[in-house]
N, C-alpha and C positions, 0 to 999 in steps of 0.2 A: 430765304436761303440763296437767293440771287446772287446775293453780293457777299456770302461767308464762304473763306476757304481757308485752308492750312494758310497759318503765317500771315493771316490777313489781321485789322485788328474790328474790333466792338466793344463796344462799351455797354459793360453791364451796371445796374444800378449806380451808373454814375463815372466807374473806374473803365475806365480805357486797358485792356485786355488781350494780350494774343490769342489767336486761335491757335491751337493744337492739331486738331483734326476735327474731321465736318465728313458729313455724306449725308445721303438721302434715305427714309424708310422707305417702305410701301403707301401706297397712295397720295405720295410727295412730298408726305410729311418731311422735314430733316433735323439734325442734333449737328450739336457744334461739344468741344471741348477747349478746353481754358484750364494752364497749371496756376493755381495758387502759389506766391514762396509765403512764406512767413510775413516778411513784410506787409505785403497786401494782406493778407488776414489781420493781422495785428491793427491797420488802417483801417481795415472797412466793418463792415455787415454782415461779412459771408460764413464765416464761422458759423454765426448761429443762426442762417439758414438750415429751412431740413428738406427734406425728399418733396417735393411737389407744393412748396411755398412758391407765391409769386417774384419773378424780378421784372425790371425795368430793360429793356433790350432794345439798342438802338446800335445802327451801321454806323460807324468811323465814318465823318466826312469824307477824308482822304480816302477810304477804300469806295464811295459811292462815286466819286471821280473817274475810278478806275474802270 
C-alpha cells in the first residue's frame, strides 16, 4: 500500500488501471478502488471475476519512481 494512492495507477491482471480511492484498515492491512467503463470489461477478465477470486496486482512502474 506504499506506493497506492487516489489517481495513481496499477496494474491489475495485466490492464493498467486508475485508482479511485485507497486507505488503510486496521492492522495495516489496505483496499484500493478501480472504476471499470465498459470498454475494459468488454477487453478483459474482470467481468466474470467474483467476490474473493484471485488477481494479479502489480505497481505501475511510473508510480514506483515516484
Amino acid at each position: 500500500m506504499r506506493y497506492v494512492f487516489a489517481k495513481g495507477y496499477i496494474a491489475v491482471n495485466g490492464a493498467s488501471l486508475t485508482v479511485s480511492e485507497c486507505g488503510k484498515s486496521g492492522g495495516g492491512a489496505g483496499w484500493f478502488e478501480v472504476w471499470l467503463i465498459p470498454e475494459t470489461l468488454r477487453m478483459t477478465t474482470f467481468a466474470d471475476k467474483g467476490v474473493g477470486e484471485r488477481l494479479n496486482v502489480e505497481i505501475e512502474r511510473q508510480t514506483q519512481v515516484f
